[in-house]
DRENMIZA-191349 format. One line per field, with one value per residue: residue in one letter; x, y, z of N, C-alpha, C, CB in turn; residue number from 0. Coordinates in Angstrom, 3 decimals. Glycine has a CB too. Example, Ala and Ser with C-alpha at 12.3 -4.5 7.8 and 13.67 -1.06 7.14 Angstrom:
2
residuo (A/S)
n.px (13.190/12.850)
n.py (-5.690/-2.250)
n.pz (7.800/7.080)
ca.px (12.300/13.670)
ca.py (-4.500/-1.060)
ca.pz (7.800/7.140)
c.px (13.200/12.900)
c.py (-3.300/0.030)
c.pz (7.800/7.870)
cb.px (11.308/14.084)
cb.py (-4.473/-0.598)
cb.pz (9.046/5.725)
num (0/1)
// end
This chain:
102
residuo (X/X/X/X/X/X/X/X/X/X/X/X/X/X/X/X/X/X/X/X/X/X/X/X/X/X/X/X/X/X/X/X/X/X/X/X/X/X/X/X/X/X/X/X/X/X/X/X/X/X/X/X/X/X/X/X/X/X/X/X/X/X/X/X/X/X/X/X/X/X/X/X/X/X/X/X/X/X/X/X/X/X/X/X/X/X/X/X/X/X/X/X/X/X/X/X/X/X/X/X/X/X)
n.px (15.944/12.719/9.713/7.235/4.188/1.645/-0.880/-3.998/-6.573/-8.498/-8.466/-5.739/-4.061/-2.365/-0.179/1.196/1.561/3.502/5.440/6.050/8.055/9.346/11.055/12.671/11.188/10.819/8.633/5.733/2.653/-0.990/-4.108/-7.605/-9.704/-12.069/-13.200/-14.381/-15.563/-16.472/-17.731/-16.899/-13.910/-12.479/-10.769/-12.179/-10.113/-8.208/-9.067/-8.491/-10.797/-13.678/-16.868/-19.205/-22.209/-21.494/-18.562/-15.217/-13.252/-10.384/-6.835/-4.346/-1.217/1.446/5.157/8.286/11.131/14.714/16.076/17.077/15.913/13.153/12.809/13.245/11.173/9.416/10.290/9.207/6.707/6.546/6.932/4.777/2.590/2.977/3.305/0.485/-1.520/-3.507/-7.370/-7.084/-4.510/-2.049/-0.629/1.992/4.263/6.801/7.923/9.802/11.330/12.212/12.821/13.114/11.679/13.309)
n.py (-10.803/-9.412/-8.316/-6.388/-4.708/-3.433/-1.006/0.691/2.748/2.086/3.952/5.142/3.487/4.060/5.615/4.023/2.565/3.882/4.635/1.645/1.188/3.372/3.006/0.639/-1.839/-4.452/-6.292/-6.874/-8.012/-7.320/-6.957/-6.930/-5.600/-5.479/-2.873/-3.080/-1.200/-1.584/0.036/3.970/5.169/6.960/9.807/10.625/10.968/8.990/6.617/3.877/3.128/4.116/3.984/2.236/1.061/-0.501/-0.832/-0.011/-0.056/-1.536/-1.995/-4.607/-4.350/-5.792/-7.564/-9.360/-8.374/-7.258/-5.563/-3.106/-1.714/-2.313/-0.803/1.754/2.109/2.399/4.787/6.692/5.823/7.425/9.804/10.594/10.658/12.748/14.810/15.145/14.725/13.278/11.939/9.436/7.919/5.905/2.881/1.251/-1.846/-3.531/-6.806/-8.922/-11.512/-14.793/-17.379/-19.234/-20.940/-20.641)
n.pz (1.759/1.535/1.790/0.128/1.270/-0.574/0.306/-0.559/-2.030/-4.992/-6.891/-6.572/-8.321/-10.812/-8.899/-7.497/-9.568/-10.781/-8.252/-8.012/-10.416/-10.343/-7.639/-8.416/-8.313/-10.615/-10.889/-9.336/-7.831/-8.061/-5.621/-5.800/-3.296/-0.584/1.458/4.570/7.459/11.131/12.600/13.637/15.433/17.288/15.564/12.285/10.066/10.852/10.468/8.608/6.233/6.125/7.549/5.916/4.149/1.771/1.725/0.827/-2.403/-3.149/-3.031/-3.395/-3.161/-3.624/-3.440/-3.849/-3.070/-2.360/0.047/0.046/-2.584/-1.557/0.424/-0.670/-2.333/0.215/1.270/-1.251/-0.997/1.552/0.832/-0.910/0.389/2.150/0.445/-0.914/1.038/1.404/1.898/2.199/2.670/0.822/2.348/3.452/3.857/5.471/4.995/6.609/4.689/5.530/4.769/0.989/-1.457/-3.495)
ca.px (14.795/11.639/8.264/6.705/2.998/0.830/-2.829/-4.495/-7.951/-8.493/-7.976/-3.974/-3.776/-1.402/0.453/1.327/2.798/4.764/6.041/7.161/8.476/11.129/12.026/13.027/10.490/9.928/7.391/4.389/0.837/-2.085/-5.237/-8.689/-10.690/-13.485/-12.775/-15.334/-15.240/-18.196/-18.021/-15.882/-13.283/-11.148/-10.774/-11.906/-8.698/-6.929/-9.396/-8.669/-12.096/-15.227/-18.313/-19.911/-22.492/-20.536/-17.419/-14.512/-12.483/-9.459/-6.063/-2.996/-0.143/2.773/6.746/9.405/12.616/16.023/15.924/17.616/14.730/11.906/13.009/13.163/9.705/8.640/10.489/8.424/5.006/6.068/6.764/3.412/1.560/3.474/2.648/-1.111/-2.144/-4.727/-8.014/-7.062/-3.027/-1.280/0.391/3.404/4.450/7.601/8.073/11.074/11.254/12.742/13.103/12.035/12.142/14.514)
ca.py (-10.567/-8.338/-8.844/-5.388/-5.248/-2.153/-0.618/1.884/2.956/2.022/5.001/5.385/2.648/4.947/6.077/2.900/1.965/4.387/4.087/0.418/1.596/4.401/2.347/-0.432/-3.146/-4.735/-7.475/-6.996/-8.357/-6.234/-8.195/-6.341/-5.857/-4.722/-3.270/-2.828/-0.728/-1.553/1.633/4.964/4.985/8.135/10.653/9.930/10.772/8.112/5.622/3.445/2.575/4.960/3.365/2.512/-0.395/-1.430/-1.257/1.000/-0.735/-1.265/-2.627/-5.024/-4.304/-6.773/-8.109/-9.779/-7.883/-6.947/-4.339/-1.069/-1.355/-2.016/0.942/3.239/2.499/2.918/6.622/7.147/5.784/8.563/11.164/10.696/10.689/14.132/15.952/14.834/14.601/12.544/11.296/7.928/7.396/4.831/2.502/0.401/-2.286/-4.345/-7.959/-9.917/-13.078/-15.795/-18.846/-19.323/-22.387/-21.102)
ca.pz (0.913/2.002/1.615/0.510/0.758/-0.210/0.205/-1.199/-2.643/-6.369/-7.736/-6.542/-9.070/-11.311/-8.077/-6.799/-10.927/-10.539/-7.013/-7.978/-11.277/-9.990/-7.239/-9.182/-8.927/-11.873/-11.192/-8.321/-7.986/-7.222/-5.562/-5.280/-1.934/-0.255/2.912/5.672/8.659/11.576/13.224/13.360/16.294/17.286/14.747/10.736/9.061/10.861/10.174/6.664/5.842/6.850/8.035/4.704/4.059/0.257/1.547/-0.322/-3.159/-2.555/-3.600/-1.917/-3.853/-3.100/-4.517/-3.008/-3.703/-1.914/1.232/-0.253/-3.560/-0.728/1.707/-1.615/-2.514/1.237/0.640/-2.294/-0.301/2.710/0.616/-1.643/1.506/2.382/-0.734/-1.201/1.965/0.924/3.394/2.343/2.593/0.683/3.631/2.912/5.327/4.730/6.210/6.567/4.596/6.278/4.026/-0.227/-2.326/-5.042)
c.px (13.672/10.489/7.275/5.188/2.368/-0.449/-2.988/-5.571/-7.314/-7.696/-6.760/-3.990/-2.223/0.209/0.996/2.161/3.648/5.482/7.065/8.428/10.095/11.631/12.120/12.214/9.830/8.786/6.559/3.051/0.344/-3.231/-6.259/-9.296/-11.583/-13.423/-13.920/-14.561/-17.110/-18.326/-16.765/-14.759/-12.165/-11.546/-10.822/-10.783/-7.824/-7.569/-9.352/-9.965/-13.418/-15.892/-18.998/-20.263/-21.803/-19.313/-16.645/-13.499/-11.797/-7.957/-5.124/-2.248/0.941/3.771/7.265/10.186/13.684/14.999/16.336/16.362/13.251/11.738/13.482/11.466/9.277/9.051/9.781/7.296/4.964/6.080/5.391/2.612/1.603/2.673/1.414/-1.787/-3.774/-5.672/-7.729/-5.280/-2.398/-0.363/1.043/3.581/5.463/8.104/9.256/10.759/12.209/13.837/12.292/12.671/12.702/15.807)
c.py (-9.996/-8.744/-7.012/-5.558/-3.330/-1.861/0.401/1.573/2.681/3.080/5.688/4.646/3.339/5.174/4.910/2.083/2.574/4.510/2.899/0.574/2.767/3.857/0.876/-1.447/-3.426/-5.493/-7.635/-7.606/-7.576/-6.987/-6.792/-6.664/-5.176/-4.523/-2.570/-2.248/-0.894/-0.407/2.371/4.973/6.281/9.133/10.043/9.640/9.420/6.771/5.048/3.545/3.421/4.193/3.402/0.971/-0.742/-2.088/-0.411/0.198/-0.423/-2.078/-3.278/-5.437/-4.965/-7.226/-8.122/-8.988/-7.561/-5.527/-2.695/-0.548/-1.115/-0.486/2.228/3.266/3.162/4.871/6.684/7.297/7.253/10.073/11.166/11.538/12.352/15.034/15.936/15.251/14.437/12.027/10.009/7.993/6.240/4.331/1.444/-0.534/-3.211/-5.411/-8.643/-11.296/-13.877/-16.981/-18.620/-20.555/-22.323/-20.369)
c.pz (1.771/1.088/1.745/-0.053/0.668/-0.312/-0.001/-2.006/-4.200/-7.121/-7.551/-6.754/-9.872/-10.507/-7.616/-8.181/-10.282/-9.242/-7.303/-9.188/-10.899/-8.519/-7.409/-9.163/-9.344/-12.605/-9.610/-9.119/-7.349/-6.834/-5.201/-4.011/-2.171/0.896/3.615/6.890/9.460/12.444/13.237/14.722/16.072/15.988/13.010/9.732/9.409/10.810/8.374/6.066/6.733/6.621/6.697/4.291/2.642/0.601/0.796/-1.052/-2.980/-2.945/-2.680/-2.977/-3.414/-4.109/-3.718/-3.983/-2.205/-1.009/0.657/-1.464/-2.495/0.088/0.768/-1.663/-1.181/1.219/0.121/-1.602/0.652/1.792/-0.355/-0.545/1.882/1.315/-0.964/-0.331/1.979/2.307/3.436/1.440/2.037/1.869/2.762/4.321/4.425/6.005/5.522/6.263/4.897/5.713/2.247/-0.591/-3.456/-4.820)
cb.px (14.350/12.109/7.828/7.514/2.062/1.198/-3.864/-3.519/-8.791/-9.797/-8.807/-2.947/-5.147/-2.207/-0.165/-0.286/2.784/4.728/4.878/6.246/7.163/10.876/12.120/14.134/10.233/10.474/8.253/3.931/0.129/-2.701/-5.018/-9.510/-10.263/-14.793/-11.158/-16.100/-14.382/-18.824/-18.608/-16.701/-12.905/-9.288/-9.604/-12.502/-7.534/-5.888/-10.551/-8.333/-12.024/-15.958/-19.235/-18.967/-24.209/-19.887/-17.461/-13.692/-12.483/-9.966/-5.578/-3.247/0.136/2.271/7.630/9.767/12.334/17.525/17.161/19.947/14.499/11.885/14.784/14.061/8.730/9.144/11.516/8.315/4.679/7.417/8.181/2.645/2.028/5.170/3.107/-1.565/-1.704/-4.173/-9.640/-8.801/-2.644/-0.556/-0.367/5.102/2.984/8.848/6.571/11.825/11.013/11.604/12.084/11.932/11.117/13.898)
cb.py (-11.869/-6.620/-10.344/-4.216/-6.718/-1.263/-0.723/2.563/4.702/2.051/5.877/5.705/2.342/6.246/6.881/2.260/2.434/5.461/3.577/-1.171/2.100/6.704/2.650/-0.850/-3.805/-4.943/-9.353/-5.319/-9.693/-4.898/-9.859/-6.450/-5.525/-5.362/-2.728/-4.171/1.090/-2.993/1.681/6.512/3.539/7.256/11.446/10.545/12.190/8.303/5.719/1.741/0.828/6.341/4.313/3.423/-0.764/-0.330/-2.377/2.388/-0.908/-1.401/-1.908/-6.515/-3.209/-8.169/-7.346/-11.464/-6.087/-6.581/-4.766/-0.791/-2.857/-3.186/0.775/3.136/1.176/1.920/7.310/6.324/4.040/8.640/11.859/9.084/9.553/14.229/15.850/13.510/15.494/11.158/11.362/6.876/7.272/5.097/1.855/1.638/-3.003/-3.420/-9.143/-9.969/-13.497/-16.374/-20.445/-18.027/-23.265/-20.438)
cb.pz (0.197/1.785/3.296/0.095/2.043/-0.763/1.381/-1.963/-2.294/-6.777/-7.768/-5.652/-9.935/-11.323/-7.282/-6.139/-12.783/-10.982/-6.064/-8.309/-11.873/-9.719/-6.125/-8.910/-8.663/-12.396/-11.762/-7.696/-7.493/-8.160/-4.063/-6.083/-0.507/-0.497/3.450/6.076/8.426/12.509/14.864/13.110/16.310/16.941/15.196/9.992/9.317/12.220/10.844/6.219/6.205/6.368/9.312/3.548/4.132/-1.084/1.097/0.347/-4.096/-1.332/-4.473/-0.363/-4.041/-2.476/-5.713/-2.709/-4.844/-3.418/2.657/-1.422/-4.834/0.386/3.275/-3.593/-2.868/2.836/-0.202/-3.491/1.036/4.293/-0.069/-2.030/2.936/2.184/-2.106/-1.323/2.541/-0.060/3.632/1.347/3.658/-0.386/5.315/2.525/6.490/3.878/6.536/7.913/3.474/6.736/5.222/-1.528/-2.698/-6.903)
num (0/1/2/3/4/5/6/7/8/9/10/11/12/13/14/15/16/17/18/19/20/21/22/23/24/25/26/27/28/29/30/31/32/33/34/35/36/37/38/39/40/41/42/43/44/45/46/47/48/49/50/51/52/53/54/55/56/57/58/59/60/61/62/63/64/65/66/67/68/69/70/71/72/73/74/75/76/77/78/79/80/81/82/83/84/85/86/87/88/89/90/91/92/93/94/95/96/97/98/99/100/101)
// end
């Protein structure tokens, strides 16, 4: 079992259905943030969060499912990223779960 978690600005709300949607999973939670950055470091594009006193809204998309459904979505996340080439990248990160209680 896999532990996929994702981020992305509000507004790849849509992008992020459908992501879980064509690769198969059928039940995630989404939690709102607020993410802060306290200064700029290296080059802007590769920073998540620009220097901004509010903060930029922000989403953490997550679902446990099976390894071959997780490592489709993460396909889906790289190739989004490819075609958009958006300043603010949907990232994907997938963690190995260990142990569950059912």
């Amino acid at each position: 079992m896999k532990l996929i978690i994702i981020t992305s600005i509000r507004e790849d709300l849509s992008v992020i259905n459908h992501i879980m949607e064509k690769s198969g999973i059928p039940v995630f939670s989404v939690s709102e943030t607020v993410g802060h950055k306290t200064e700029h470091q290296g080059f802007l594009m590769d920073n998540w969060y620009g220097k901004n006193e509010d903060g930029t809204d922000a989403l953490f998309t997550f679902s446990f499912t099976d390894e071959a459904t997780a490592r489709t979505a993460m396909l889906l996340i790289k190739a989004h990223n490819a075609e958009t080439n958006s300043q603010f990248p949907i990232r994907g990160f997938l963690l190995p779960v260990e142990e569950t209680t059912y």
